[in-house]
N, C-alpha and C positions, 0 to 999 in steps of 0.2 A: 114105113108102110102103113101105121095105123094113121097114118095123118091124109096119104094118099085116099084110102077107104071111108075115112071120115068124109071128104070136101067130092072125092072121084067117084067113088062105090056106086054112088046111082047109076052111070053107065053100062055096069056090067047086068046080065042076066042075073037072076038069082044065085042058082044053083054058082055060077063062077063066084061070084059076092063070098058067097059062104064056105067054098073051097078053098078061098086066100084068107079068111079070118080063120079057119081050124088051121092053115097055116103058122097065120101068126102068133094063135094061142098054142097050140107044140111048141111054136121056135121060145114064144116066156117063158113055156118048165121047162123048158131043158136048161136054161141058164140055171138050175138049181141043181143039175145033173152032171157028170162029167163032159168035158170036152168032145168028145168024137159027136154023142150024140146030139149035141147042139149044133156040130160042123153039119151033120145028117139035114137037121131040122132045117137051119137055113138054109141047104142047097133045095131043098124039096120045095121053102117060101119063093124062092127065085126062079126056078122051073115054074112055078104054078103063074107066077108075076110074068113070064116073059112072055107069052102070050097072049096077055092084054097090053103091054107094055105101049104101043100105038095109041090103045083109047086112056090110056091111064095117064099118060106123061105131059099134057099140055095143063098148066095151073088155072083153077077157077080163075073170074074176075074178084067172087069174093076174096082169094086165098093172097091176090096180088093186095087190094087193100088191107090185108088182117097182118102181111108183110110189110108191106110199106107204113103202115098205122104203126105198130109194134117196134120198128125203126124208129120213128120220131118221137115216139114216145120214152123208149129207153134215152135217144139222145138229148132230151127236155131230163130228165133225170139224173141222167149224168152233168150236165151241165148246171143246175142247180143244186147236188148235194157233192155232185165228186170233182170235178176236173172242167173248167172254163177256159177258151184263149181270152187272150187280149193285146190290144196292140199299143205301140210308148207312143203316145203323141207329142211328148217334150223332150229337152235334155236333162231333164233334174237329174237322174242316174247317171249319166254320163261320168265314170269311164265302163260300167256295168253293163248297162243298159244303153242304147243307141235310139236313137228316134225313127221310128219305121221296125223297132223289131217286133216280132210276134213271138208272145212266149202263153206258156201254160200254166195255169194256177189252180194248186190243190187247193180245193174247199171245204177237204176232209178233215185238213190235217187238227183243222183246231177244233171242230166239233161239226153235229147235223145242226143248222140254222133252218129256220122257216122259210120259203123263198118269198122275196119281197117286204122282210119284216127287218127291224134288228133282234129277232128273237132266237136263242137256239134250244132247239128239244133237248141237246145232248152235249156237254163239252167232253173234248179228248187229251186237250192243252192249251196250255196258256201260251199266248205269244212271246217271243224271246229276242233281248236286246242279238244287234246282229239279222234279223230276218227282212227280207224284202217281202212287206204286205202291198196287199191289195186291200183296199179300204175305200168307203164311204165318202164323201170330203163332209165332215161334222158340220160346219158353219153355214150360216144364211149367205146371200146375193146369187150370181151369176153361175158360182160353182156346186150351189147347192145339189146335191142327189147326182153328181158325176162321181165315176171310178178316180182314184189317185194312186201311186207305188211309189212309195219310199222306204228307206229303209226304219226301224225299229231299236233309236239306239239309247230308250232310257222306258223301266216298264212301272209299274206302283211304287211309289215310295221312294223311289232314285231323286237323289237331286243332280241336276246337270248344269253344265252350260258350256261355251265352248267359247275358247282363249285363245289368243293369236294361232287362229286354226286347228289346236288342240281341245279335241274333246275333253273333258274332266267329267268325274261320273261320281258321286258321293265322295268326293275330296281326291278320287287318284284319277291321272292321267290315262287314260286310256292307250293302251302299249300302241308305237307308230310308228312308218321307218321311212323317212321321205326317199322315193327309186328315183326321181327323177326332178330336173329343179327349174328346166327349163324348155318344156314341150308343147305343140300345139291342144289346142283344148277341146279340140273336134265339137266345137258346138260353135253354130251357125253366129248363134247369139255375143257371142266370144269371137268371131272369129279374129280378127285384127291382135288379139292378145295371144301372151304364152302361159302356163300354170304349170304349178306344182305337183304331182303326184304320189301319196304316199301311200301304206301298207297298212290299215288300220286292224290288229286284235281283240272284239269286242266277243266277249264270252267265248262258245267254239268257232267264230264265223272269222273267218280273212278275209277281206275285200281290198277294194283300191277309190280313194276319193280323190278329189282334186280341186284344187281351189287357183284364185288370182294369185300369177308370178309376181314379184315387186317390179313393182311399174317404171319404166326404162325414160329417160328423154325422150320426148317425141312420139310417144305412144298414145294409143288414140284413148278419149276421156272415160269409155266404155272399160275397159284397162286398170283403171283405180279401185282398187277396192274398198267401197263406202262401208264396210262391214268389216273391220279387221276384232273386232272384240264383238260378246255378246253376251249377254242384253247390252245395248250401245241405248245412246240418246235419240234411238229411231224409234215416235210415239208412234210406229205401225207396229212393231213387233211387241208380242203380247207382255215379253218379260224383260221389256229393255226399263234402264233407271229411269225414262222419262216416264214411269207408271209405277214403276215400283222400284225407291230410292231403298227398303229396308234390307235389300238382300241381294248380294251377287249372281246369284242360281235363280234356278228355278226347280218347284218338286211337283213330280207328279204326281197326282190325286191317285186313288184309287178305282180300279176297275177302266183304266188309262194308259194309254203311253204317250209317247214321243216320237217324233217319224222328221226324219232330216235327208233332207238328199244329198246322193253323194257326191254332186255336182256343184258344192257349197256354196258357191257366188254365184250362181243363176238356179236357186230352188224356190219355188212357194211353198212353204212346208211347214211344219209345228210352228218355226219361229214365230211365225207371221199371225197364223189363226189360230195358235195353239193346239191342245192335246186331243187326241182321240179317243174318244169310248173304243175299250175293246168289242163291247159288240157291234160297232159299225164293220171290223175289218172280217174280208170275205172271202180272204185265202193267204197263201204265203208262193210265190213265186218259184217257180221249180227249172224251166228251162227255157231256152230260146227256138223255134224251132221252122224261123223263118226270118232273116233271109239266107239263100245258098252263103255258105263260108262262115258262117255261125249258128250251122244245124244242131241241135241239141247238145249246146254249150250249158252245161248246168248253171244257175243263178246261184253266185255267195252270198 
């Protein structure tokens, strides 16, 4: 009502004007008063209203702008400090994440960030091996200043590196249960080929990754898997021996991680352009919640 009188009140004659505001000042004390006499108050504000009710109920033009304004604005707000979509446009995720799904990512969870900067006013947590970020792509060329999501499977100080498809994470194996040994790979990219499946335990998170099945007779050259160790003598990947012969691993720096996808023979990811500043990453993935049949499937 006070908001009606604020933007509408001109309409009315005076004396009406100021009939419905001793209204609405009785109906605020009573809320400090018992029950009945507040029931009183507002039947008396609603009687007094329903007789203007005609000139009162059609909304300014300004009150549609101060609405609609106040809409895009909280939703500009929320989209920069709390909750963004975004959509997969690859299969690196793949068997997680699907190409064309739309999922939602909290931007809260790891602190307030500046929007547009890598800077945060406020951290609330550190990222953690296991989590599907949303991040920055750190490097120069073509991909510079685009979004990427992978997942987070080594954070300061870890050394890693990953062994006939086995992750190792500061000398232990990372716990793993292969479900399936010969299934299609649902990636376009793949498609002519079969892979592996397996159940990876990294900190509290379970997920599912999947890499190249051993390659059959006859199977097409795409099928091979040119990466079965890592760091290999590939001088693209940042920590293969053809760059660095002193050490089987790789450790992450601080204020860093590690981001691999879980789609391991078709990722561009850490391997490749290395490590990430934690303050490039812009959320941690929460759910999927588009398309029909994978409506708000949570993301592991």
């Amino acid at each position: 009502m006070a908001h009606i009188l604020k933007h509408r009140g001109y309409r009315l004659k005076a004396p009406d004007r100021e009939l419905l505001e001793q209204r609405l000042f009785a109906l605020r004390s009573a809320l400090a008063k018992d029950g009945d006499e507040f029931v009183y108050e507002a039947k008396k504000l609603y009687e007094a209203y329903k007789r203007h009710h005609e000139v009162l109920k059609k909304a300014t033009f300004r009150e549609f702008v101060e609405s609609f304004g106040s809409a895009i604005l909280i939703a500009l707000l929320l989209r920069a400090f709390v909750i963004e979509a975004f959509k997969i446009p690859t299969g690196s995720m793949i068997p997680t994440l699907m190409v064309g799904d739309h999922i939602f990512v909290n931007k809260f969870i790891y602190g307030l960030r500046v929007p547009f900067t890598h800077r945060f006013m406020v951290r609330f947590s550190e990222p953690k091996r296991g989590d599907v970020a949303v991040f920055e792509f750190p490097g120069d060329g073509e991909d510079k200043g685009k979004d990427f999501i992978k997942r987070i499977v080594a954070v300061a100080g870890d050394k890693v590196r990953l062994r006939d498809n086995q992750l190792i994470i500061n000398d232990e194996p990372v716990a793993s249960e292969v479900i399936a040994k010969d299934v299609p790979c649902d990636d376009e990219s793949l498609a002519p080929c079969r892979c592996v499946r397996q159940i990876e335990r990294l900190g509290e998170k379970t997920y599912i990754t999947q890499h190249l099945a051993p390659p059959q007779p006859g199977d097409h050259v795409r099928c091979f898997d040119q990466r079965p160790d890592w760091p290999t003598d590939d001088p693209r990947m940042f920590g293969s021996k053809g760059t660095n012969g002193d050490y089987p691993e790789v450790k992450v720096p601080e204020g860093h991680v590690l981001t691999i996808g879980d789609n391991r023979d078709n990722s561009s990811d850490g391997r490749y352009w290395g490590f990430v500043p934690v303050d490039y990453i812009k959320g941690k993935a929460m759910f999927i919640w588009w398309p029909p049949g994978r409506w708000f499937r949570a993301v592991h």
